[in-house]
C-alpha positions in Angstrom: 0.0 0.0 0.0 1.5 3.5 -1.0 2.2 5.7 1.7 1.3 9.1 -0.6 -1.1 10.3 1.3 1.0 11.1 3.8 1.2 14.7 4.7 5.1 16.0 5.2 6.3 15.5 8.6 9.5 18.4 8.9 12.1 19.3 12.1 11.4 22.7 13.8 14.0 24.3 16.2 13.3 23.6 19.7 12.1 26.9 21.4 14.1 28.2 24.1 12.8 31.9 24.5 11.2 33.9 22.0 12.1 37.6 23.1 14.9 37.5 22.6 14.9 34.3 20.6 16.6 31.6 21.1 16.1 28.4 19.2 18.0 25.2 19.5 18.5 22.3 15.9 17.2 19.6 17.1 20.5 18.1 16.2 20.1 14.1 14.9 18.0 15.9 12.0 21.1 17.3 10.5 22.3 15.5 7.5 25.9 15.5 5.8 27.7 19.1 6.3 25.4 21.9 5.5 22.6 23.2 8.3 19.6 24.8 5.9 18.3 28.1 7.1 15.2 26.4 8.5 17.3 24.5 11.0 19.7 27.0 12.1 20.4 27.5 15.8 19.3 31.3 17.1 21.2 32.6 20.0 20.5 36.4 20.9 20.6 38.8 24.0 17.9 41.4 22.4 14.9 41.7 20.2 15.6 42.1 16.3 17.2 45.5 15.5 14.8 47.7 13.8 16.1 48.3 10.6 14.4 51.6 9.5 16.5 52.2 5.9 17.4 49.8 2.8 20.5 51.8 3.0 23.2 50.6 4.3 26.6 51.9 5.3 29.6 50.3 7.5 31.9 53.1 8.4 35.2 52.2 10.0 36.7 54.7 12.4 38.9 55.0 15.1 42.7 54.9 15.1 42.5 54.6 11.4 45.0 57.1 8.7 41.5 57.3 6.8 38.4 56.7 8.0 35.8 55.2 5.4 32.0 54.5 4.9 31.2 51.5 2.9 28.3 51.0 1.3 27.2 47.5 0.7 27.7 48.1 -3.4 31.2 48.7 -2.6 31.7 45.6 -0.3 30.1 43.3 -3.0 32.1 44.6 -5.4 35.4 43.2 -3.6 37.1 40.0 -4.0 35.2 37.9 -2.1 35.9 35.0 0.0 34.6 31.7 0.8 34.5 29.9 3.8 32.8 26.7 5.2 33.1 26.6 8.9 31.5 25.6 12.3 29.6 28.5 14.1 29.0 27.1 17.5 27.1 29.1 21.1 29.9 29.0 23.8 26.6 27.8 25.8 26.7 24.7 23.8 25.9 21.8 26.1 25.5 24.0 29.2 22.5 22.1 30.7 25.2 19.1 31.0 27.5 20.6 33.4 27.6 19.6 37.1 26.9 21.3 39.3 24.6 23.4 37.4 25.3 26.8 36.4 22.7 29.8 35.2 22.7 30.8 31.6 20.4 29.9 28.5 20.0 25.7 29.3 21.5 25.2 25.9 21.5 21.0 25.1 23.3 19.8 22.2 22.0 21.7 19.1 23.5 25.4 19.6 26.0 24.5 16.5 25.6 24.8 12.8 27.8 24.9 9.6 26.9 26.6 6.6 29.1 28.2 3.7 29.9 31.7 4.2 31.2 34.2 1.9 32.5 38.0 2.0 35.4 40.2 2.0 38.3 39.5 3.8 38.5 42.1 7.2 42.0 42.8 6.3 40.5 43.6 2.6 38.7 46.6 3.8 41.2 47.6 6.3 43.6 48.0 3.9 41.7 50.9 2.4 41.7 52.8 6.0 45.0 51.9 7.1 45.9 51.5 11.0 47.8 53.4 13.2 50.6 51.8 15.3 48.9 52.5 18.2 45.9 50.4 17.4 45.4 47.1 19.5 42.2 46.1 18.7 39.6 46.2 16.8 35.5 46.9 18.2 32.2 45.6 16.3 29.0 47.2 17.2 25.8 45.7 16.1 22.5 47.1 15.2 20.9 44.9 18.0 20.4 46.6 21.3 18.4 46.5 25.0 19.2 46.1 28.3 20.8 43.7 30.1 20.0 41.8 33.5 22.6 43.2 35.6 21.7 47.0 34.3 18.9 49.1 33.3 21.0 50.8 30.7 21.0 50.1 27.3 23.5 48.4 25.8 24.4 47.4 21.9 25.9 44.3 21.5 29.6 45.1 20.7 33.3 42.8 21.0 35.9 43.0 19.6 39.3 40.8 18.1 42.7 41.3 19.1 44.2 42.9 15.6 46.3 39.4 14.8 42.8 37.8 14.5 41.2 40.6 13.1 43.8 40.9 10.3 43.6 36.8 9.8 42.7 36.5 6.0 39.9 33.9 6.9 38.0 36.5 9.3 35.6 38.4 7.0 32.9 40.8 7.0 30.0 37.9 5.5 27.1 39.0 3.2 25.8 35.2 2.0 24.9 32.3 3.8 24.5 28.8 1.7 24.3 30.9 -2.0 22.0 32.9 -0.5 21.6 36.4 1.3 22.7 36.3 5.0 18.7 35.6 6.3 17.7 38.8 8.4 17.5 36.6 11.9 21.2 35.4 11.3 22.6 39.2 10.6 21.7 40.5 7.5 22.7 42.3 5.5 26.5 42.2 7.3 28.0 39.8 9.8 31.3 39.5 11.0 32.8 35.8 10.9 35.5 34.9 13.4 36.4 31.0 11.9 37.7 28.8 14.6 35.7 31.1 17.4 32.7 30.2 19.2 29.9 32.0 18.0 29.8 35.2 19.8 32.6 36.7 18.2 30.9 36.7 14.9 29.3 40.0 15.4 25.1 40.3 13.8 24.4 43.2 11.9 27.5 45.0 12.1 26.8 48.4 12.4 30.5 50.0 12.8 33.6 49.1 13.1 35.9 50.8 15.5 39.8 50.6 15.8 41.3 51.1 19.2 44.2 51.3 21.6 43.2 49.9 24.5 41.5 46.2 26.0 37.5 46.8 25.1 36.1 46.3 28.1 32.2 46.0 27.0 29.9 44.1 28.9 29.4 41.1 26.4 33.7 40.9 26.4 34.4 41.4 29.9 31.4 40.1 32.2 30.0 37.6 29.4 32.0 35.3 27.3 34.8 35.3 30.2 35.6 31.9 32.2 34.9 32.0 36.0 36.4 28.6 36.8 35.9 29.4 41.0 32.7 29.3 42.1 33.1 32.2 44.5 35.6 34.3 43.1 36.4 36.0 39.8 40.0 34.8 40.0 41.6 32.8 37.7 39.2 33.7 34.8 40.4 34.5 31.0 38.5 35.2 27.9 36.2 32.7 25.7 37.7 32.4 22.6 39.0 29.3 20.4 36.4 26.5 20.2 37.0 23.2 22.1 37.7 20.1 20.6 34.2 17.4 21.2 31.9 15.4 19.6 28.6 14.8 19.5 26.5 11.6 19.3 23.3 12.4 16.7 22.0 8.5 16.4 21.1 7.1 18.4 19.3 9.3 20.1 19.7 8.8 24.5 17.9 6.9 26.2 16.6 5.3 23.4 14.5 2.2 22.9 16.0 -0.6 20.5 15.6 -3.9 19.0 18.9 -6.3 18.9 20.4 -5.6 15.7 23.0 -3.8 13.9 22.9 -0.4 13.9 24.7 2.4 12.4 25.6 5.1 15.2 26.7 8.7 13.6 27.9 11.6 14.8 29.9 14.7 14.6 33.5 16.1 15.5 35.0 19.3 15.3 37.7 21.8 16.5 38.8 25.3 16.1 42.5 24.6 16.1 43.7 22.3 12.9 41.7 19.5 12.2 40.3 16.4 13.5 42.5 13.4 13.4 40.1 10.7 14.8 37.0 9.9 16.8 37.2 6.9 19.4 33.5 4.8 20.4 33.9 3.2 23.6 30.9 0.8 25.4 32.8 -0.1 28.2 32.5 3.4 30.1 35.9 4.2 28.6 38.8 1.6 29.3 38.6 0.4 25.7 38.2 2.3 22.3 37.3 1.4 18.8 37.9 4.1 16.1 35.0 5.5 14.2 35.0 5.7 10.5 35.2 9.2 9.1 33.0 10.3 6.1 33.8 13.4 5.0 36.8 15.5 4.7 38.7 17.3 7.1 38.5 20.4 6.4 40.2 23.6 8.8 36.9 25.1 10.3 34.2 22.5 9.4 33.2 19.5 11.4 34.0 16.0 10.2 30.8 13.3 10.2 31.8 9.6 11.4 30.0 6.7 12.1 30.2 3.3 14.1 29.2 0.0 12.7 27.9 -1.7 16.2 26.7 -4.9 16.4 24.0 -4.9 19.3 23.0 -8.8 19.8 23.0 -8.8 23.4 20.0 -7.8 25.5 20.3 -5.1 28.2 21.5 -1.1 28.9 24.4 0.4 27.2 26.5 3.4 27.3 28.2 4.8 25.0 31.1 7.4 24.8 32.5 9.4 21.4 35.8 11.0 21.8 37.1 13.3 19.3 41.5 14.2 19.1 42.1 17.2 16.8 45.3 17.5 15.1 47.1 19.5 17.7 46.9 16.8 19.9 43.5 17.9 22.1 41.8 15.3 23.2 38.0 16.0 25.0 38.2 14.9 28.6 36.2 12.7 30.9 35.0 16.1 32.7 34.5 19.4 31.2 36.2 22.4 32.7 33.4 23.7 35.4 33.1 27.4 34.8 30.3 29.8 36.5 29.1 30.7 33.1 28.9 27.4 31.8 31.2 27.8 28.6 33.1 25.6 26.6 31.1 22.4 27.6 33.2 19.6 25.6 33.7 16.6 28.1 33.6 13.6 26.3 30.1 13.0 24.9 27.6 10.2 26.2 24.4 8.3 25.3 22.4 5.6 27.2 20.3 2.8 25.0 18.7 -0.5 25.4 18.3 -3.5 23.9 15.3 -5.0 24.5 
């Protein structure tokens, strides 16, 4: 009997809030190496900017020989650059750490890839110049509102030291997949930090701003900083270079299963190098078995691999996926406990049975 009269069955994003919004993939439903709009993670602090022109400039200022306004003409008229890479929330996996910690209870879907392209930064830097004195470099974004710990209003601004500003793989981004960036991911402009969690890839750029100092904005120094004492803020240091992990998409945990052979799939990435290999263990970690990887390694995108297990035996299973990047970082048993809950890559973990 045909099955055509089956309506379409599709993923939505799991809703976390919805002013601001924040959505999570629902992450097993991502296939191969490219995340579709539709099922794009959305991680924000404020409502949508209000964008009351289809004009649209991007001035850099600051400790600059010239200052200059681009319009978006100009910046699609550049040679343009191409980039497939990770974008992953910092929050990633924060509902997983122990003890708990306060923050958006992201699980394991605040990640996407996607194929970006843009001008290089450096590109239209080069039509400014800097001075010597300038250290780094500030992003503003159209998005503003306030914050929990203030009733002022804020704009949400970083900014990159100038080595990784001037990096010819960070770039001002204009398409997203072929297409134009979609509004709700930063269009018309968004700064792309490859190898960066996510919140250095500044929405809706609205200036750019050269400086001589540390930027000590709210979302650079009280956010996005790690707090690894309870207590105290000693000890912390910026959130920058993404973590080296994994991440089990099937089967899904605590699922349900007939004995059989199954295929178990999953994800690695890093932001330093590559990855060099994903480890499955079932025997809560005192033996591996390497996983097969199927697609390329390339610097800034994830790498899918999958398992060939052979479940026969009746009963309850865990299993582990550990990912080792090229630069020798392997993810641990335990993630490093912060009071912001960044940076969650312990070694990822799934419970089945076999009934």
């Amino acid at each position: 009997m045909s099955n055509s009269h089956q309506p379409e069955v599709r993923p939505y994003l799991m809703t976390k809030t919805l002013v601001p919004e924040n959505q999570e993939t629902p992450i097993h439903f991502i296939n191969g190496d490219i995340v579709t709009n539709r099922l794009f993670f959305r991680r924000n602090h404020f409502p949508y900017p209000p964008f009351a022109s289809s004009f649209y400039f991007l001035p850099i200022e600051g400790l600059v020989h010239k200052p200059k306004v681009f319009s978006l003409q100009q910046i699609y008229s550049l040679p343009s650059k191409t980039i497939k890479l990770v974008l992953e929330c910092s929050g990633d996996k924060r509902e997983l750490f122990n003890p708990k910690v306060y923050g958006e209870q992201w699980g394991k879907g605040a990640i996407s890839q996607g194929i970006w392209k843009g001008v290089a930064l450096r590109s239209l830097l080069a039509y400014t110049g800097l001075l010597d004195t300038a250290k780094e470099i500030v992003f503003e974004g159209h998005d503003y509102g306030e914050r929990p710990d203030s009733n002022q209003l804020y704009r949400f601004s970083r900014s990159l030291p100038i080595e990784k500003a001037l990096d010819p793989d960070t770039i001002i981004a204009y398409e997203y997949n072929n297409q134009p960036i979609p509004f709700k991911h930063g269009f018309p402009l968004r700064l792309i930090v490859p190898g960066w969690y996510a919140m250095a890839s500044v929405k809706w750029v609205k200036k750019i701003i050269v400086i001589d100092k540390e930027f000590k904005g709210p979302f650079q120094s009280v956010d996005y900083v790690y707090y690894p004492n309870k207590g105290n803020d000693s000890g912390k240091f910026p959130v920058t270079t993404i973590n080296v992990n994994s991440t089990i998409k099937y089967p899904l945990n605590r699922k349900l299963l007939h004995s059989g052979v199954y295929e178990i799939t999953g994800i690695a990435w890093t932001g330093n190098g590559h990855i060099a290999k994903v480890e499955i263990s079932f025997d809560g970690g005192q033996t591996w078995d390497t996983c097969q990887l199927t697609s390329s390694s390339e610097k800034y995108a994830w790498v899918c691999w999958n398992y060939k297990w052979e479940a026969l035996k009746k009963g309850e299973y865990t299993i582990l996926s550990k990912a080792t990047d090229s630069k020798g970082n392997v993810q641990p048993l335990e993630p490093m406990w912060n009071r912001k809950g960044y940076g969650y890559n312990a070694i990822d973990r799934i419970k089945v049975k076999i009934e």
